[in-house]
DRENDO-1510 file (C-alpha; in Angstrom, 1 decimal, always signed):
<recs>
REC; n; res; u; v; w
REC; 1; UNK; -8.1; +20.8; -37.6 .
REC; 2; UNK; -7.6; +22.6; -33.8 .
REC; 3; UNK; -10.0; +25.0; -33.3 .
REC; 4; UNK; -9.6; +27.1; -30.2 .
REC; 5; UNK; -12.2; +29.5; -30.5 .
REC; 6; UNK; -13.9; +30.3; -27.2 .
REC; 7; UNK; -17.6; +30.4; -28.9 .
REC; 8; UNK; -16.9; +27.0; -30.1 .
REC; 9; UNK; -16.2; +25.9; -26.5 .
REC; 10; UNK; -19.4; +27.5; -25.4 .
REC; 11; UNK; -21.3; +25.4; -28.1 .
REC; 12; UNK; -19.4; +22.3; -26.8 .
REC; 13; UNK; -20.5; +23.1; -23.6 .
REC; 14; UNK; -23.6; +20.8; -24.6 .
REC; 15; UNK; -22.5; +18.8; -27.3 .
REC; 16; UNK; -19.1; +17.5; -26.0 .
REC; 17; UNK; -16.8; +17.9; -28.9 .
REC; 18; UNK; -14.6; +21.2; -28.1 .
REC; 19; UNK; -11.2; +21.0; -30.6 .
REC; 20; UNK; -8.7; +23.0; -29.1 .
REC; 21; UNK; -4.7; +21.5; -29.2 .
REC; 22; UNK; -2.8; +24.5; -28.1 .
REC; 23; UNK; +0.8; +24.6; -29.3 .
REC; 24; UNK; +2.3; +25.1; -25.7 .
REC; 25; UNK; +1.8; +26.6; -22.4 .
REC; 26; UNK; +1.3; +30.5; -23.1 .
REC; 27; UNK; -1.4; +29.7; -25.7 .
REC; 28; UNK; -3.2; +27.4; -23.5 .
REC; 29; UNK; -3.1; +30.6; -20.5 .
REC; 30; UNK; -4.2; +32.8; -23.1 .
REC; 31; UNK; -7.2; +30.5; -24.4 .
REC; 32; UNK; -8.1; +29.8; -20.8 .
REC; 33; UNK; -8.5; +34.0; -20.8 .
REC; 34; UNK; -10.5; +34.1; -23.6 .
REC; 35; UNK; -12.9; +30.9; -22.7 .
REC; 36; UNK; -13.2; +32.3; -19.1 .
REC; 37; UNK; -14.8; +35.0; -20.5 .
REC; 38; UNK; -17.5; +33.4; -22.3 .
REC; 39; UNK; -18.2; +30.4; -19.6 .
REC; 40; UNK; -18.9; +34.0; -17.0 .
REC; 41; UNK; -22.0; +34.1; -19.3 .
REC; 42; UNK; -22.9; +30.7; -18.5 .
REC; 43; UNK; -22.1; +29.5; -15.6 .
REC; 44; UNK; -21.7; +33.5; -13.5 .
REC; 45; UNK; -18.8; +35.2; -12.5 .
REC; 46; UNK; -15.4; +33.5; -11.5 .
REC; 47; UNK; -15.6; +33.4; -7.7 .
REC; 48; UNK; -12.2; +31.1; -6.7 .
REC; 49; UNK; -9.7; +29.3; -8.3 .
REC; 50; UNK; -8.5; +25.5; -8.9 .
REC; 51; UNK; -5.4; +23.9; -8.9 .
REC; 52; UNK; -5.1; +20.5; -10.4 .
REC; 53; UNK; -2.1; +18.4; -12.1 .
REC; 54; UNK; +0.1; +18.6; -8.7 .
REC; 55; UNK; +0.8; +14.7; -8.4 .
REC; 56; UNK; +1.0; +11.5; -10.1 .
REC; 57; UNK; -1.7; +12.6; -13.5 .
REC; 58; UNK; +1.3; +15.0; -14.4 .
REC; 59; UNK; +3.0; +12.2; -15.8 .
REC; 60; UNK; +0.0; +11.2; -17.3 .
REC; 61; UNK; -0.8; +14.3; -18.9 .
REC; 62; UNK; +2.5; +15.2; -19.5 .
REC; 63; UNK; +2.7; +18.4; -17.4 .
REC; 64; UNK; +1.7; +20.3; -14.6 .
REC; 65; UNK; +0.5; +21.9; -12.4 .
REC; 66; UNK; -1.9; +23.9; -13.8 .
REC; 67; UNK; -4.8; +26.1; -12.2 .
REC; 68; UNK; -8.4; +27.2; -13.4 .
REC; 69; UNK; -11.5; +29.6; -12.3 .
REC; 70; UNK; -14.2; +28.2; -10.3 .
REC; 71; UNK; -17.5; +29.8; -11.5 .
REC; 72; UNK; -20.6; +30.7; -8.8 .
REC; 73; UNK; -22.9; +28.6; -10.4 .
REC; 74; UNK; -20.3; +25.4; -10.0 .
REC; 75; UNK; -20.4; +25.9; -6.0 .
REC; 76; UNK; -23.0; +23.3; -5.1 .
REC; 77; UNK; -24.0; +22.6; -1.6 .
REC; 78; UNK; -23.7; +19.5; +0.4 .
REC; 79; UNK; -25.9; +16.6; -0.9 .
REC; 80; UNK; -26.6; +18.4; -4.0 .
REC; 81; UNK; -27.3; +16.2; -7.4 .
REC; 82; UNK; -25.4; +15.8; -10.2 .
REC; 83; UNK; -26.4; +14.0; -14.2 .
REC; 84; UNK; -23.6; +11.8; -14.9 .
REC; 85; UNK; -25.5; +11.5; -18.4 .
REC; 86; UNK; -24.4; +14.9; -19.6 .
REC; 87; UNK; -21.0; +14.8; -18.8 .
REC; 88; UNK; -17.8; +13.7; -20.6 .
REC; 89; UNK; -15.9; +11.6; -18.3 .
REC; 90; UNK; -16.1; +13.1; -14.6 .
REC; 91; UNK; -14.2; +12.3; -11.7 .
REC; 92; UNK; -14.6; +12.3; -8.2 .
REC; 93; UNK; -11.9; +14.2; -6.5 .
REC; 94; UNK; -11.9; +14.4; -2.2 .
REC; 95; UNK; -10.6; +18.0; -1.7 .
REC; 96; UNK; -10.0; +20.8; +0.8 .
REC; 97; UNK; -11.6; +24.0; -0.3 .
REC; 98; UNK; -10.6; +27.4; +1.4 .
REC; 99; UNK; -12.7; +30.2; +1.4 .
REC; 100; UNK; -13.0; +33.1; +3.8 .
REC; 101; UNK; -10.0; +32.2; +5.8 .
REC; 102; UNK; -11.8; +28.3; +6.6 .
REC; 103; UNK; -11.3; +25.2; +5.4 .
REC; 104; UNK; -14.5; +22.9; +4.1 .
REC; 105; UNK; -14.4; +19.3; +3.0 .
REC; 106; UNK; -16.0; +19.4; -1.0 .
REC; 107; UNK; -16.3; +16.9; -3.9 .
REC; 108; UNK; -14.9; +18.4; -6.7 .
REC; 109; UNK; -16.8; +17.1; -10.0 .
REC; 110; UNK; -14.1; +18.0; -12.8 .
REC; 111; UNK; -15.2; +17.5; -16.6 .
REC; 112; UNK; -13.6; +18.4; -20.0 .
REC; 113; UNK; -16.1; +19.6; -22.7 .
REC; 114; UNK; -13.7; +17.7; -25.8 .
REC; 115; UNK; -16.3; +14.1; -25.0 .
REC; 116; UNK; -13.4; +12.5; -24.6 .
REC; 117; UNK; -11.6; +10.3; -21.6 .
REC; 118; UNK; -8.9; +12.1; -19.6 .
REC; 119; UNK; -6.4; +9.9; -21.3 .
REC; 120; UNK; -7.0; +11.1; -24.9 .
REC; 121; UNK; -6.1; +14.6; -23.5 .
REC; 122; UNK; -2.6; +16.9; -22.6 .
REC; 123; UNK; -2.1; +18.8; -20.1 .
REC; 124; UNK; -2.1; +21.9; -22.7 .
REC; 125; UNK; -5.8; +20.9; -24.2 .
REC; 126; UNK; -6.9; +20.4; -20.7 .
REC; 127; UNK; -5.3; +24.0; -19.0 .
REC; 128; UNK; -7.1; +26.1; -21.8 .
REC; 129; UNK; -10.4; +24.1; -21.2 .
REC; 130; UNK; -10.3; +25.9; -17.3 .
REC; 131; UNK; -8.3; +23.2; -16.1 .
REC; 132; UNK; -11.6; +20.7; -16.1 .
REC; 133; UNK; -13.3; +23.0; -14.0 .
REC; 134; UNK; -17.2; +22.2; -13.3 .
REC; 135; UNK; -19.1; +21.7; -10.4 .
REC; 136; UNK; -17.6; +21.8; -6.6 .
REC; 137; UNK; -19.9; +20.2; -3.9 .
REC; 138; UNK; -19.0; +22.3; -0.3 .
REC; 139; UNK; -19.3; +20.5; +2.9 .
REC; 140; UNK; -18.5; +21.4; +6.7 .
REC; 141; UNK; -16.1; +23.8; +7.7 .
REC; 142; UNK; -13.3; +21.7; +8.9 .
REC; 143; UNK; -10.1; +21.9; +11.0 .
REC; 144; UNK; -7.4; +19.8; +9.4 .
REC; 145; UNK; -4.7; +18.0; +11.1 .
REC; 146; UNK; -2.1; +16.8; +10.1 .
REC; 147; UNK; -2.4; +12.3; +9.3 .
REC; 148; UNK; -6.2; +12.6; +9.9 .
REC; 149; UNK; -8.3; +9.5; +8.3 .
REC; 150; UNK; -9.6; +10.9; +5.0 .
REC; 151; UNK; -12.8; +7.9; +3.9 .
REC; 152; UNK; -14.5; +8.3; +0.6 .
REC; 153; UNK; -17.2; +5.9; +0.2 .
REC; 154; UNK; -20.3; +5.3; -2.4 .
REC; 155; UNK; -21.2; +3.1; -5.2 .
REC; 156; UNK; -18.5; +0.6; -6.1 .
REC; 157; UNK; -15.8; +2.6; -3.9 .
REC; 158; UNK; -14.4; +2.8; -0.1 .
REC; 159; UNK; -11.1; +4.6; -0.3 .
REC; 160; UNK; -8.6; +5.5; +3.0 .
REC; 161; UNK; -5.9; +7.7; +3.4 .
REC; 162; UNK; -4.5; +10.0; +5.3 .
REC; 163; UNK; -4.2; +13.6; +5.1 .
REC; 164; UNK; -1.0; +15.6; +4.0 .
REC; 165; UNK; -1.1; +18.9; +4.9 .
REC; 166; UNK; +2.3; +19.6; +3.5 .
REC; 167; UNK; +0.7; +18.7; +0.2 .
REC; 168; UNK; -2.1; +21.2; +0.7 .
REC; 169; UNK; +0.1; +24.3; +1.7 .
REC; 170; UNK; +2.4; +23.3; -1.2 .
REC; 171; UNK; -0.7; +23.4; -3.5 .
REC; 172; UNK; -2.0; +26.9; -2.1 .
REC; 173; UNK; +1.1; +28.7; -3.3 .
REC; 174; UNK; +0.2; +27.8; -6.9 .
REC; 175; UNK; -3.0; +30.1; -6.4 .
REC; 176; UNK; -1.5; +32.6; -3.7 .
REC; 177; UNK; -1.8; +35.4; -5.8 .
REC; 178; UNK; -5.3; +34.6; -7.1 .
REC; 179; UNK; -8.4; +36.4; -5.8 .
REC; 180; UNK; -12.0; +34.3; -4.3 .
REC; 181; UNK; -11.8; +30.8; -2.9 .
REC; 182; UNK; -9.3; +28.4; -2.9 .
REC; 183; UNK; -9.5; +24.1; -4.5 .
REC; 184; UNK; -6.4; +22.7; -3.3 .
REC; 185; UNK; -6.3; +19.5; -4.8 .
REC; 186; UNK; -7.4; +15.8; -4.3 .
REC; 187; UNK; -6.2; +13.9; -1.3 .
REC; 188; UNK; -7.2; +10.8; -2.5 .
REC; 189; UNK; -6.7; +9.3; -6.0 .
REC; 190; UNK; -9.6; +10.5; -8.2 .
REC; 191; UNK; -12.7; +8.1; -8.9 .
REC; 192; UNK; -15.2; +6.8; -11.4 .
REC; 193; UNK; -18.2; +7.5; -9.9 .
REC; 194; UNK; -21.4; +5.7; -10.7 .
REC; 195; UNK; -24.9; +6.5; -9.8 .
REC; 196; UNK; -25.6; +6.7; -6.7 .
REC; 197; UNK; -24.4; +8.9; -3.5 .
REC; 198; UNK; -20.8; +9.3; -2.2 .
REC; 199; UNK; -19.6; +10.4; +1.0 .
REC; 200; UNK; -16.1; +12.2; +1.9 .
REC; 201; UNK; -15.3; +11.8; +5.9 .
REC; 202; UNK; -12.4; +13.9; +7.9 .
REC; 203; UNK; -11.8; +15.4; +10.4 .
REC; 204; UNK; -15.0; +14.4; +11.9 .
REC; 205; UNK; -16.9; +16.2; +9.1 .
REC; 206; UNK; -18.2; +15.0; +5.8 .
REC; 207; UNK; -19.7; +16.0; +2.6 .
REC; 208; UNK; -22.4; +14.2; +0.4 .
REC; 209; UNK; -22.8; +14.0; -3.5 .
REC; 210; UNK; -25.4; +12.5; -5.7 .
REC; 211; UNK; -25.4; +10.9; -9.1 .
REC; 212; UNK; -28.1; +10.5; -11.3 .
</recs>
């Protein structure tokens, strides 16, 4: 039986097995309210927001886009260290982050707190479970241009591209009217990571991750 109670999500937090199936997309808003709430209690106030769902995993999850708060304590710094072990099934998402009126290479580290692989989930059961948010590692401030060589590289992974700022001022409208600092969205496909560290190049910048 679905269960969205934001309490239970709190208790899932740790033990991965959150039930929440929201019927459709005003319950999931109102549920990400509500579980907002209690994750401030855990993880500090919101401080910025996500947007996520804005390209090819909308067919995957069946809709999209979507947006969710980013919390203090998720802001990590560059080179900071992250358990793989107590996660569900992170990803590894290349993104511009916005804060302050600057841009800043980061690793976003999203996570759902179901324990189960992106796949099992919809885009409903993910938007009320704050959009996957978790933990954002900032880099250097950056100045993007337009076709500039994006490189991820790390354990098992050495990804190119090139990067699309049309795509990034397309995904900042989603979360013009929000408050804080800005996620923007991956512009690379998302990886697997592994243990072991991962570095995101641009612009003549980078940013540095960790798995343990």
């Amino acid at each position: 039986m679905s269960s969205c109670d934001p309490f239970e999500w709190r208790r899932a937090v740790k033990e991965k097995n959150w039930r929440c199936e929201p019927r459709d997309e005003e319950e999931a808003k109102r549920v990400q309210r509500e579980v907002t709430k209690v994750a401030e209690d855990l993880w500090g106030p919101v401080v910025g927001w996500k947007v996520a769902l804005t390209g090819k995993s909308r067919e995957l999850f069946g809709g999209g886009p979507i947006t969710g708060p980013l919390f203090r304590d998720g802001i990590l710094g560059n080179g900071s260290t992250v358990e793989i072990i107590k996660l569900s099934d992170p990803l590894l998402e290349p993104e511009l982050f916005y804060c302050e009126g600057s841009y800043f290479l980061a690793f976003e580290i999203p996570d759902n707190r179901y324990g189960k692989k992106w796949r099992e989930l919809n885009w409903l059961m993910l938007l009320a479970d704050l959009a996957g948010s978790y933990k954002v590692a900032v880099g250097k401030e950056v100045e993007p241009e337009e076709g500039a060589e994006v490189v991820v590289r790390g354990p098992g992974a050495e990804v190119k591209g090139a990067l699309s700022l049309e795509k990034v001022r397309s995904n900042s409208k989603l979360v013009e009217d929000k408050e804080g600092c800005k996620l923007l969205g991956t512009v690379l496909d998302p990886i697997k990571p592994e243990v072991g560290e991962y570095v995101f190049s641009c612009c003549g910048k980078e940013v540095r991750v960790r798995f343990v």
